[in-house]
N, C-alpha and C positions, 0 to 999 in steps of 0.2 A: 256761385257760378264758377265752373271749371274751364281754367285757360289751358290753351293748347302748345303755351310755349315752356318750352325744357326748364325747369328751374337754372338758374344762376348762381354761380358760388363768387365768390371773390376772393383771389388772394392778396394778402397780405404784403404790399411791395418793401421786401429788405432793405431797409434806409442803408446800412452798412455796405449792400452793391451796388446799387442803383446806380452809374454815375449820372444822371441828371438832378439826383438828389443829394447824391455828394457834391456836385458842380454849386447846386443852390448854400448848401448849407456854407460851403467856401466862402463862398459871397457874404454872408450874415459873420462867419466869422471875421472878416477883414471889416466889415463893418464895425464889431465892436472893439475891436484891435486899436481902430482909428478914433472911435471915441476915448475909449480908456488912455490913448496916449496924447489927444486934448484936454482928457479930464485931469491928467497927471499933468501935465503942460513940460510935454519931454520936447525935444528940438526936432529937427528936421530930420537930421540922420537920424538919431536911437528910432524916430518913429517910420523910418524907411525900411530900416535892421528889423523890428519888431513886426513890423507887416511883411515883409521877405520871410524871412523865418517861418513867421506863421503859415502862409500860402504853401509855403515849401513843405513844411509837416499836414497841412490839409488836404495839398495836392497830391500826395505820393499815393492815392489812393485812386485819384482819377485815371481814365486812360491817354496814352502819351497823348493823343491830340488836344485832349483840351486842356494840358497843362500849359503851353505858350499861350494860350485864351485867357485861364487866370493869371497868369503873368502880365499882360496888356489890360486886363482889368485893373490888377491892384496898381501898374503904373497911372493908368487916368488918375485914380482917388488918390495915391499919394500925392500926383504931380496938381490936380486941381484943385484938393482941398488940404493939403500940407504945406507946400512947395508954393504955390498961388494960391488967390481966396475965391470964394465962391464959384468953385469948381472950371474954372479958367484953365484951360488947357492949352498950354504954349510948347513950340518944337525948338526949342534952342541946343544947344550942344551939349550944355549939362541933362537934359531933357529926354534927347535922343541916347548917350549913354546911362541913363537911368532905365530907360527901354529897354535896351540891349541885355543892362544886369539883373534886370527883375524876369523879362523871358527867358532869359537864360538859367536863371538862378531856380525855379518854377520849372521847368519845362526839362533840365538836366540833372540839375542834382540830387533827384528821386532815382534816375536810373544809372547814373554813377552808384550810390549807395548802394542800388543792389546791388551790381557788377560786384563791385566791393566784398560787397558779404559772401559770393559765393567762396 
């Protein structure tokens, strides 16, 4: 039996543009960022530096809006599950400048770096 609809092709969605799939894989990345640096049992800081860092080199791929997005992600997870336990999220002062440094740090220092390079 012959159908009457246009066949379908599919492409292939570029994990390397995509950003909703660069945004996802971010995630997974700072996911295991955070495991490895409980599994290693580093401190509060190294594992703040280590997840900054990381989001920072993950993120420069994203576009500029949702880089403050991972930024306010990886603060919840460091501040909920580093910082406090069972993902407990508190605004205190140390709290709100960890805020500041992780969207900030995520969200600029990707396009400093370009500037930079030109």
């Amino acid at each position: 039996m012959k159908t009457f609809e246009p066949s379908r092709t599919t492409t292939r969605i570029p994990v390397r543009t995509d950003p909703g799939l660069r945004f996802a894989w971010a995630h997974a990345v700072l996911a295991v960022v955070l495991l490895l640096a409980e599994g290693i049992r580093l401190g509060v800081v190294p594992t703040e530096v280590s997840a900054a860092s990381a989001m920072v080199l993950v993120g420069a791929g994203l576009p500029l809006p949702l880089r403050p997005v991972l930024g306010l992600v990886t603060w919840a997870f460091v501040t909920g599950f580093v910082v406090n336990e069972l993902g407990e999220l508190t605004l205190a002062a140390s709290d709100l400048y960890r805020l500041g440094a992780l969207v900030a740090a995520v969200g600029l220092v990707p396009t400093l770096v370009r500037r930079l390079r030109r």
